[in-house]
N, C-alpha and C positions, 0 to 999 in steps of 0.2 A: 266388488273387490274381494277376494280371496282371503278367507280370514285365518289364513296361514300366515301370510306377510303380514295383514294387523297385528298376528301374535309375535309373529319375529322382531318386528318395531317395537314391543312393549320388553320380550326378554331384554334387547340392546340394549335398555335405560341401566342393567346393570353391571356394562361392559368397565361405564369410564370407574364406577367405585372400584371394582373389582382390578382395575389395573390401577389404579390412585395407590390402591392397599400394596400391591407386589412392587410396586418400584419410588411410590413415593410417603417420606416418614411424615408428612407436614399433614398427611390427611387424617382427620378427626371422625369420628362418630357422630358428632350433628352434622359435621356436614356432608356426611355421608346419607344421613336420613334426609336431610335437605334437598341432595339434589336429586334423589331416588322421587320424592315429592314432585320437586320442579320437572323432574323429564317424564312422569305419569300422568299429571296433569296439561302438559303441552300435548301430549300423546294423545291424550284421550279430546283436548279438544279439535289438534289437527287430522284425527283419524277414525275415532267412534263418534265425534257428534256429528261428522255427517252422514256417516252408517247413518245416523238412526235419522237422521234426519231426511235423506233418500228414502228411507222405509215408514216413512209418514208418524214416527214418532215425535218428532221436533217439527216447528215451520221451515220451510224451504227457503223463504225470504232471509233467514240468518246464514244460508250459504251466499245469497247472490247478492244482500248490500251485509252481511256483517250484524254483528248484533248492535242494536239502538243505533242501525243505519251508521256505523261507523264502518266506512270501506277499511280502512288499515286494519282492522281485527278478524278480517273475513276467515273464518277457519280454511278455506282452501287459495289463500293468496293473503296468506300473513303478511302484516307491514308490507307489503307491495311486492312481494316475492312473488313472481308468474312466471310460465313458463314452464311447471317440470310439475312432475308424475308427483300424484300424492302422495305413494312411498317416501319418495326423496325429501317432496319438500317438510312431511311432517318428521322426518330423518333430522333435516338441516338442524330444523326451531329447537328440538323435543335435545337434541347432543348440546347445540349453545346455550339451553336454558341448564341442560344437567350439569354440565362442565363448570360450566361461569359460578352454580350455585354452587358446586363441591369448593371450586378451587375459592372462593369468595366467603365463606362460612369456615371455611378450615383455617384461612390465613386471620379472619374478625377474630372469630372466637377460638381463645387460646384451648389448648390438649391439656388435659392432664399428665399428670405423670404417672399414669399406670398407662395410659395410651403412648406416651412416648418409648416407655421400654418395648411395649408391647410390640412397636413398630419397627425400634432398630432388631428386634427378638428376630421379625417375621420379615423385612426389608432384608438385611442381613445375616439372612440364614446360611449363605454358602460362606461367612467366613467364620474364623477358628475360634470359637464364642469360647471354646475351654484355654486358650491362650491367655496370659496376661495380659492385663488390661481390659479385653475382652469380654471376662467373664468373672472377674474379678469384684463387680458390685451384685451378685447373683447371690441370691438369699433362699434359701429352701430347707426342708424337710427330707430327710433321705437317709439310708444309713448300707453300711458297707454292705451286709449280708442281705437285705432285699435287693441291691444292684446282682449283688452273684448269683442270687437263685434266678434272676430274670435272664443273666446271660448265660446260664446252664441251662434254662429249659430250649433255649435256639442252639447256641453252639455244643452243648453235653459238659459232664459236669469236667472231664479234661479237658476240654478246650476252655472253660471259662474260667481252671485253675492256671491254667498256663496265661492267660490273659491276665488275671489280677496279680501271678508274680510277677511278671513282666513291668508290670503298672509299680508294685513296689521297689521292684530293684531299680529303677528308677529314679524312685523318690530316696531310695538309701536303705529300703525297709526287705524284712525279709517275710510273705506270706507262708501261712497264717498267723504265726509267732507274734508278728506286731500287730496290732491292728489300726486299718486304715478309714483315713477323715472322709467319711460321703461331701466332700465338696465341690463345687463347680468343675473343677480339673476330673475329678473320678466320674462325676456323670457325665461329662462330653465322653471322657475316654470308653465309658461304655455304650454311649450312644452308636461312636464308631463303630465298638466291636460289632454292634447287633445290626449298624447300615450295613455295613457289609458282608452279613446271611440273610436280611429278610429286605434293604432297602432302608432310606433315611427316612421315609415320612413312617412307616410301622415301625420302624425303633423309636422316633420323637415319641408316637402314641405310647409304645410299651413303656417307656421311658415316666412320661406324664403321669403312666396309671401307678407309679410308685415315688414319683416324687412331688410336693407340693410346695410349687414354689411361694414366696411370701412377698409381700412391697416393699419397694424400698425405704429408707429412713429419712427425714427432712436433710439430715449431715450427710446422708452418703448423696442426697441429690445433690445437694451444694458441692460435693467432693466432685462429681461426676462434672455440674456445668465448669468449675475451677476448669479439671481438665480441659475440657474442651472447649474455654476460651483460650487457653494460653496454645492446643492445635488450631487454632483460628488465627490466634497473633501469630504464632509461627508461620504460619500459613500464608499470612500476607508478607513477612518480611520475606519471606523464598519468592513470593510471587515479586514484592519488589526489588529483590536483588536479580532475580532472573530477566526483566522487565530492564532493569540496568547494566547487565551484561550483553542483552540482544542491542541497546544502545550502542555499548561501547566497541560490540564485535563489529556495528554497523558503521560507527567512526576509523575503527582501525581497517577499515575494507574498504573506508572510503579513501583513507588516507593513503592506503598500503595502491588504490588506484590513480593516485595523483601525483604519486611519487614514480609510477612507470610513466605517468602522462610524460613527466617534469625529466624521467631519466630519455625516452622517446626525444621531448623535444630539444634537450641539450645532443642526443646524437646528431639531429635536424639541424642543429647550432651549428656543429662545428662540421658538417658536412656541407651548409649551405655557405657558409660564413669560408672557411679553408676552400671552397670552390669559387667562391665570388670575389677571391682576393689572386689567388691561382690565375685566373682568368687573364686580367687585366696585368699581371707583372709579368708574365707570361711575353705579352705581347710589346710592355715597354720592352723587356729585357731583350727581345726579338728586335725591334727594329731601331732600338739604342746602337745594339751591338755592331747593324746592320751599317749606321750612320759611320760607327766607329772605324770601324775595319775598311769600308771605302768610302772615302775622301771624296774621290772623283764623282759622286754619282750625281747625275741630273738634277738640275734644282726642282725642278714640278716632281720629281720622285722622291728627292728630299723634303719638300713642303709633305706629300701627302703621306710621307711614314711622319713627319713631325706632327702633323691632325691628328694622324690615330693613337699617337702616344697622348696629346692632348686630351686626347676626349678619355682614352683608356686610366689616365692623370684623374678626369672628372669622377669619373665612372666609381676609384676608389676613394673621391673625397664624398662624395654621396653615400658610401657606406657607411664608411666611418662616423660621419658625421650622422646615418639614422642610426646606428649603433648607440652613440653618445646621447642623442635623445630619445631615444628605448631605456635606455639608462635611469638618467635623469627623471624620466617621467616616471618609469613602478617605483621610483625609491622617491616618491616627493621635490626632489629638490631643483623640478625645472622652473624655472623663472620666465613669470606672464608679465605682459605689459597690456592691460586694461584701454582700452581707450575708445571712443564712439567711433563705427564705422560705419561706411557708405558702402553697401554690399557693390552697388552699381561699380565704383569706384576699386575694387579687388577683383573685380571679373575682370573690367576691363585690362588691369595693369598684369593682373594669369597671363591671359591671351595675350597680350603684345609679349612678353615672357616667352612664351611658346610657339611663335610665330613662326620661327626659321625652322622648328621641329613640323611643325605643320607642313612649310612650304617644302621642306624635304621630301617629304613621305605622298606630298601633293593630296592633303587630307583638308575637303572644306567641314569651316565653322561657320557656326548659326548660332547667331546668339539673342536670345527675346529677354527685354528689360523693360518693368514699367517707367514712366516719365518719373516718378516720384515713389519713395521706396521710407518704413518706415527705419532710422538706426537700429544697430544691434551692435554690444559691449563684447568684445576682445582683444584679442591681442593680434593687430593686424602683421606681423611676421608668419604667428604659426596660424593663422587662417589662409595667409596666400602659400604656406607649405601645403594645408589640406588642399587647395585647387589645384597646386601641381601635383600633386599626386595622383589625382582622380584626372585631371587631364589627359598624364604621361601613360596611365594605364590606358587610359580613350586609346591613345595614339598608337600606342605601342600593339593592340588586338586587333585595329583597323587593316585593312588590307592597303598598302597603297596605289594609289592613282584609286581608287574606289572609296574610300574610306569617308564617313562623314560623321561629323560631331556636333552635337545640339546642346546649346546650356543655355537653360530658361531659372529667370529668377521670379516667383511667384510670393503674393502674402500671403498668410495664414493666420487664423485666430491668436496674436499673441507671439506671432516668429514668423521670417520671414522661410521660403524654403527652395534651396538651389538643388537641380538635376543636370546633370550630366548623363549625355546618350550618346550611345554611341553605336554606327551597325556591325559590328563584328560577330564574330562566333555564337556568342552569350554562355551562360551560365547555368549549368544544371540546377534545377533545386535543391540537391542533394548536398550539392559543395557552398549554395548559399553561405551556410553559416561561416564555415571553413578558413574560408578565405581572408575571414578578418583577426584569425589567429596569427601568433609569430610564424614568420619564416614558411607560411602557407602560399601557396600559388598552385592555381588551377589552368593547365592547358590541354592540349590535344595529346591524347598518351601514342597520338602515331608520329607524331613531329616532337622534335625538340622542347626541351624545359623553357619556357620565356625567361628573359633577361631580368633580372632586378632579385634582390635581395628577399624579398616577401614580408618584408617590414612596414611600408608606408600605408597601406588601408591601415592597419593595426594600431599606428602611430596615430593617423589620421581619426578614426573613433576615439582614442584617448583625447584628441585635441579639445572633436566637436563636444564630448560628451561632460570636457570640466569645465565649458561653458553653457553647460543647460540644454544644447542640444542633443539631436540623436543622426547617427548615418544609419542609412540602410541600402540595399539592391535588390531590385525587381528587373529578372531575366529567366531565357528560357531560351534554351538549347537552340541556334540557327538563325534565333530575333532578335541579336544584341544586348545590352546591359544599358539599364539605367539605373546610376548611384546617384541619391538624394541624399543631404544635409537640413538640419533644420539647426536655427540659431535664433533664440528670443527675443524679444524687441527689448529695447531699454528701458 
């Protein structure tokens, strides 16, 4: 193997210190020499002990079972690593053994405090260390007239006069006349001057060869942690008021979208509602007028304008009346009447109910019922509302003379469970959900809106679901709709 790459693997072990030190302050001195240790020694066992062990230095039997015959230690398929070039793999072990030790040795064993400055010193070098607060716990040895001869032998002795009166009239002072404090502020300020003639790392150095800086004091560290617990407490309350306001911006965005929902669905209101009421007076007012104004007209012509007013009569007590229990139900105040029922017995009584709609439309029903069915508690009114509902819609998407409807009543673990089928059009997936909102109806966007209010699924889920059940629909585009009900047993 090429013992340029051996050496390139051995340099790397000083990658992870060496970038710990530039970006991170938690890193110490032992554990810095810790894991220079740890990744030298991984090194040299996953990459010079078998050099030499190839080269008849070492036994060969410690590459191929491992030493004291332990497979997992094999220097070329550590802990069971196979598969990849010995560069790599002694790469892999040699960086998780140096890392884990650096980061694991610097977090055990606490820094001093001459390491801590040292590190925001050197971590923190691109900010304004002469700034307040900044540089404000900096303690050293320096005085006016050795910064000015340093920054006259780079910039000439005008240029570094113009610089230190600059730096006075500043402070309020007038060069030479007054003379000024070598503190933290006048050695960054010359530090700048000389980064920018020779560069920032040659000015730190020229800088260092005439200033000696000193340690800190027990009080000024304490002064220094003070600080910097109360930007930590600060720091979390910003974080938790920020954290509280992404909440609340997320409430009022939620709100601010339920209030279009809510402003959407009242135009839906009063466009579905002002049309389904329009409809039907429409047509009394039409063939009332019709009866009125002639007298004479045929009695079978008369009977069948009086049906249509009849039925168009029904049509808006049906509104009205889901209207009033739309009502009553979101505001709590519908009234159940509880009592044990015989599902068998509510099908049957739907169906005869619906019979002359059936035999109109010439729509056969199928209906499968076991002999013996276990009760289930409600309110036998609005459960035989839920069956007309789910029926009328059967009937109403079936095609007639073709049209056929299945209601199977089946048990279940704990409820019994009614489906309704039907072969009509069906139900995209899409509009699933949809349709068991207020005032929702799903039909063909090339044909006419279907007849009804869009109220009764809606109503019909609120029924099943205050007595413990659940409705749902299973359909799909051209293979009809089947809406099931479940309802608990007693």
């Amino acid at each position: 193997m090429s013992i340029g790459l051996i050496s390139f693997a051995a340099v790397a072990q000083f990658a992870p210190v060496v970038l710990g030190g530039i970006f991170w302050k938690g890193g110490t001195r032992r554990g810095a020499m810790a894991a220079l240790i740890a990744g030298f020694v991984v090194w040299f066992y996953t990459l010079l002990l078998p050099a030499l062990a190839r080269s008849g230095w070492l036994p060969i039997s410690l590459l191929e079972h491992g030493p004291f015959g332990i497979e997992l230690l094999k220097p070329l398929q550590l802990f069971g690593l196979a598969g990849l070039d010995q560069i790599t793999h002694a790469m892999i072990w040699s960086m998780i053994a140096n890392i884990g030790t650096y980061v694991a040795v610097s977090l055990l064993a606490s820094a001093s405090a001459d390491e801590h400055r040292q590190a925001s010193l050197f971590v923190d070098v691109f900010k304004q260390s002469g700034e307040a607060g900044g540089a404000r716990f900096w303690r050293g040895t320096a005085s006016a007239p050795e910064l000015y001869n340093v920054l006259a032998r780079f910039l000439g002795a005008a240029g570094a006069e113009e610089s230190f009166r600059q730096y006075a009239a500043a402070k309020g002072l007038q060069w030479p006349r007054d003379r000024l404090e070598a503190d933290a502020a006048l050695v960054h300020y010359v530090e700048v001057q000389l980064g920018g003639a020779i560069g920032s790392a040659s000015a730190r150095v020229m800088i260092a060869s005439v200033v000696k800086e000193e340690a800190l004091t027990l009080d000024e560290v304490r002064e220094i942690l003070d600080e910097a617990s109360q930007v930590v407490v600060y720091s979390h309350r910003l974080e938790q008021k920020s954290h509280e306001l992404e909440a609340a911006t997320a409430e009022l965005r939620e709100a601010n979208e339920r209030l279009k929902e809510l402003d959407r669905l009242k135009d839906d209101f009063v466009s579905t509602v002002s049309h389904e009421l329009r409809t039907p007076l429409t047509s009394i007012r039409a063939f009332s007028q019709i009866l009125l104004e002639e007298p004479e007209l045929e009695l079978e012509q008369r009977k069948k304008f009086l049906g249509i007013i009849t039925k168009e009569t029904e049509r808006l007590t049906r509104l009205i009346n889901q209207m009033l229990d739309l009502s009553k139900l979101e505001s709590g105040r519908a009234e159940w009447q509880d009592a044990r029922l015989d599902m068998r017995e509510v099908i049957a009584e739907t169906v005869t109910g619906m019979s002359q709609v059936f035999g109109e439309r010439d729509i056969k029903v199928e209906v499968s019922v076991p002999d013996r069915v276990a009760p289930v508690r409600g309110d036998v009114d609005r459960i035989i509302q839920v069956m007309l509902n789910l029926l009328s819609n059967a009937a109403k998407f079936c095609d007639a003379g073709r049209g056929r409807i299945e209601i199977a009543l089946s048990e279940q673990v704990g409820a019994l469970r009614v489906d309704v089928r039907d072969n009509g059009p069906g139900i995209d997936p899409s509009d699933q959900k949809e349709i068991f909102d207020k005032f929702r109806q799903v039909g063909d966007t090339l044909t006419a809106k279907p007849h009804g209010s869009g109220l009764g699924l809606h109503i019909s889920r609120q029924i099943v679901e205050h007595f413990g059940g659940r409705l749902w629909v299973e359909s799909r585009r051209g293979a009809g709709a089947c809406f099931s009900f479940t309802l608990p047993h007693e």
